[in-house]
MIDOSE-1310 file (N, C-alpha, C; in nm, 2 decimals, decimal comma, always signed):
residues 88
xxxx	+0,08/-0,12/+0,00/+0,00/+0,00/+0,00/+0,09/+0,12/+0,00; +0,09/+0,21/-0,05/+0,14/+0,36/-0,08/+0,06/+0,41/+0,06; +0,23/+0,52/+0,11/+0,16/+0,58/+0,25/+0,31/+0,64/+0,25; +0,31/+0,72/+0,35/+0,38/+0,80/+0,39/+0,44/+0,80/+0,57
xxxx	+0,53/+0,77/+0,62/+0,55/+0,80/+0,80/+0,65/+0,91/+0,76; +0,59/+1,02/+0,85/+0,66/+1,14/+0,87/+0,70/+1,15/+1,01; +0,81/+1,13/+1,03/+0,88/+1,17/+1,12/+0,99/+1,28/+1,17; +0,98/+1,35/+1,31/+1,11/+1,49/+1,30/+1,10/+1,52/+1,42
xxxx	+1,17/+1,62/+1,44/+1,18/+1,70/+1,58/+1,07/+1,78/+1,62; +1,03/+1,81/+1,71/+0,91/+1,90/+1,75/+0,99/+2,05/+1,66; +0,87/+2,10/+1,64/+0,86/+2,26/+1,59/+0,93/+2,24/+1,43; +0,94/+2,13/+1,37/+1,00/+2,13/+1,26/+0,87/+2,12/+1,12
xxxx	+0,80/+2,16/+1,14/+0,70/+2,19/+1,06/+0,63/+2,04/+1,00; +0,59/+1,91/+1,09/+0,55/+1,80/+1,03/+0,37/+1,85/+1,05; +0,33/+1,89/+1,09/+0,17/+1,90/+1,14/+0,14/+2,05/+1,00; +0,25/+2,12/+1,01/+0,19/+2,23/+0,89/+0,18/+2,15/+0,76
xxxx	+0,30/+2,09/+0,72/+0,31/+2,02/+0,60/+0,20/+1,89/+0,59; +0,13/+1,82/+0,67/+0,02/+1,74/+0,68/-0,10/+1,85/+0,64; -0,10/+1,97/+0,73/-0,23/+2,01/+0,68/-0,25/+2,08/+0,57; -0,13/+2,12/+0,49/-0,15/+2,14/+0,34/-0,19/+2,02/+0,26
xxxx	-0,14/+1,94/+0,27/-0,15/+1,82/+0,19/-0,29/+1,79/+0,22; -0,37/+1,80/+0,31/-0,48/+1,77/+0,34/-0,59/+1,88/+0,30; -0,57/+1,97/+0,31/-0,61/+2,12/+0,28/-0,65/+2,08/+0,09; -0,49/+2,10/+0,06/-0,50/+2,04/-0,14/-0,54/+1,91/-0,18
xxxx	-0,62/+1,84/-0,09/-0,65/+1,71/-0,08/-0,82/+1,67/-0,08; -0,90/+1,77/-0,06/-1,03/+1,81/+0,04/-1,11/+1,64/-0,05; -1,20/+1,62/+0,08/-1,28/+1,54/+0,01/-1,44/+1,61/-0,06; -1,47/+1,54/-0,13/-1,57/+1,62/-0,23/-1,71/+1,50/-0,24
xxxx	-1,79/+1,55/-0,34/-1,90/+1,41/-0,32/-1,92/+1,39/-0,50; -1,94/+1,30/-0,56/-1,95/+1,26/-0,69/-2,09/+1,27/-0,71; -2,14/+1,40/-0,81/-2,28/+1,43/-0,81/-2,32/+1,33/-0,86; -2,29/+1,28/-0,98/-2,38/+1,11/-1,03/-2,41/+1,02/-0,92
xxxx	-2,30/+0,95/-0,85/-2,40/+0,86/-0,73/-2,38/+0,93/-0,66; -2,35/+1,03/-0,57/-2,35/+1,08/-0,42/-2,26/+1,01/-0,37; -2,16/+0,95/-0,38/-2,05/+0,89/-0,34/-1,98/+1,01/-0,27; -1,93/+1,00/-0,18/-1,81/+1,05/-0,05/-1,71/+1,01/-0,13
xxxx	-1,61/+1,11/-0,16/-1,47/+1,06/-0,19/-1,35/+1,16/-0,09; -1,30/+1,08/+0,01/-1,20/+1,17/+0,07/-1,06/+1,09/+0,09; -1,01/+1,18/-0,04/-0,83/+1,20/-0,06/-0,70/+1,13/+0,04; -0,76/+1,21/+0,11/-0,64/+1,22/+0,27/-0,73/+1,22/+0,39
xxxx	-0,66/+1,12/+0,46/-0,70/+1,15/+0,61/-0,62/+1,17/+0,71; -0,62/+1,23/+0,81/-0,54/+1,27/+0,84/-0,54/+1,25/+1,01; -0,44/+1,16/+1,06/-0,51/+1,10/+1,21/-0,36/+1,11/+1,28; -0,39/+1,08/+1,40/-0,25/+1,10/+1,48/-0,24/+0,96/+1,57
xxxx	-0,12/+0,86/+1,55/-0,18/+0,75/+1,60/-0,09/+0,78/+1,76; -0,13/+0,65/+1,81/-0,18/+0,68/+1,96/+0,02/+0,67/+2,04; -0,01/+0,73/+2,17/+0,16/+0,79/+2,22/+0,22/+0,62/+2,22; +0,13/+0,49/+2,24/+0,21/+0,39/+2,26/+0,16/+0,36/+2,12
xxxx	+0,25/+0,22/+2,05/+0,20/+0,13/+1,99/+0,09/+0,03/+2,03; -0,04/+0,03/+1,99/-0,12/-0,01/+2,04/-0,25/-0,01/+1,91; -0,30/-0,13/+1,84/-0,31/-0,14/+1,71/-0,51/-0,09/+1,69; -0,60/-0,16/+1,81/-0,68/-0,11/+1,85/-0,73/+0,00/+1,89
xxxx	-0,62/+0,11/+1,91/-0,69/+0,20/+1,92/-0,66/+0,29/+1,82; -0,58/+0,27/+1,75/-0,51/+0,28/+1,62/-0,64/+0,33/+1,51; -0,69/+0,15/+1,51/-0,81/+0,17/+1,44/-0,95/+0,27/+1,46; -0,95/+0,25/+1,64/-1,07/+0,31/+1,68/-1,02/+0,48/+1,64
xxxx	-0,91/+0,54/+1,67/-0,89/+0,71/+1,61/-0,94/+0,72/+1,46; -0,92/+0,62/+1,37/-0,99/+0,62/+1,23/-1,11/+0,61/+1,23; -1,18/+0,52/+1,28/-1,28/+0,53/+1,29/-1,38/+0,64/+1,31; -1,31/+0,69/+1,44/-1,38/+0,80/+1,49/-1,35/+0,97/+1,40
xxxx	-1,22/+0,96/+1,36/-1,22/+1,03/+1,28/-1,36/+1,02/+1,14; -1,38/+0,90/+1,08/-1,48/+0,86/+0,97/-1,59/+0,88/+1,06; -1,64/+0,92/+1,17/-1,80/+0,90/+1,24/-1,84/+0,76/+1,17; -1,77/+0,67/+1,21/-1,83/+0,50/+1,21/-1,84/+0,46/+1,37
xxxx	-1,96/+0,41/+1,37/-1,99/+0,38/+1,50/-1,83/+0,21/+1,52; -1,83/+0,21/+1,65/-1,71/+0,09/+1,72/-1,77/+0,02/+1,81; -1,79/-0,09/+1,86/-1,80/-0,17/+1,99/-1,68/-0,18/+2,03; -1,65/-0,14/+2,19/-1,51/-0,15/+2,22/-1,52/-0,33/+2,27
xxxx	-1,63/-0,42/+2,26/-1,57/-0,53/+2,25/-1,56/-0,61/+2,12; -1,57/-0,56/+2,01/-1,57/-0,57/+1,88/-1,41/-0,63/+1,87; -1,37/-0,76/+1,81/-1,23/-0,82/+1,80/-1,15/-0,78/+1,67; -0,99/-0,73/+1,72/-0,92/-0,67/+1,64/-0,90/-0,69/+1,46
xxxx	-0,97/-0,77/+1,47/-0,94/-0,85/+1,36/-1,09/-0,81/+1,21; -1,21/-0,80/+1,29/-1,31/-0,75/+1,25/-1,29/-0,57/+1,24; -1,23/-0,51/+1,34/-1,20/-0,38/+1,35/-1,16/-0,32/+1,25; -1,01/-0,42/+1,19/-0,93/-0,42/+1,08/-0,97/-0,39/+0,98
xxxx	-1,11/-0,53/+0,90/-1,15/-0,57/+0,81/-1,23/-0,44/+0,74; -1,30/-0,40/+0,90/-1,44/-0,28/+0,89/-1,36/-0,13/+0,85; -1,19/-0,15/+0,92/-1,11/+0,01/+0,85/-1,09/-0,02/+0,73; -1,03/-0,07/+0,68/-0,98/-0,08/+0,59/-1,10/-0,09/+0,46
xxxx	-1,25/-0,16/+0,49/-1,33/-0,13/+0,38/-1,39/-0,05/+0,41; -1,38/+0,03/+0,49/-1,42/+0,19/+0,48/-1,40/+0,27/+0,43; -1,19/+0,28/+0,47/-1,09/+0,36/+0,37/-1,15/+0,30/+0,24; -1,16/+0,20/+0,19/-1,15/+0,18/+0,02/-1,30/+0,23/-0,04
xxxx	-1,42/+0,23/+0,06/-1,55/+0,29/-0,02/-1,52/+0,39/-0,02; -1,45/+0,49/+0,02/-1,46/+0,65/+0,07/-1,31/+0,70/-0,06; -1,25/+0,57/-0,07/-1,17/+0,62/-0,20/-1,03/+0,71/-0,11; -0,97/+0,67/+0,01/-0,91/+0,70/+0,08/-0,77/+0,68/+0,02
């Protein structure tokens, strides 16, 4: 999959340079079917490694409802065919 990890020192401009790219990125809607198409998303994953909640910040970023007893693996299945309807 094509993606990007941006990593640097604090105050080195990684949060400006995300939100241009997300800025020139905007999601828009496809007047023929009403289709949601958004570009870029833009999420901050969590201070530990920790893959669950990972998912749940996307989600929540997408307003997709989560059960927090919902198993990691379903979690996965449900981001990732979300990113791909929304054309992410």
């Amino acid at each position: 999959m094509p993606n990007l990890l941006l990593i640097g020192d604090s105050n080195n401009g990684k949060t400006a340079l995300l939100n241009k790219f997300t800025s020139t990125n905007p999601s828009f809607i496809i007047e023929e079917t009403q289709e949601l198409v958004l570009p870029a998303l833009m999420v901050q994953a969590p201070p530990e490694p920790d893959e669950k909640r990972f998912y749940n910040i996307i989600l929540e970023n997408l307003y997709a409802p989560y059960k927090s007893s919902e198993k990691i693996e379903m979690r996965q299945q449900r981001t990732i065919h979300l990113l791909k309807e929304i054309k992410c």
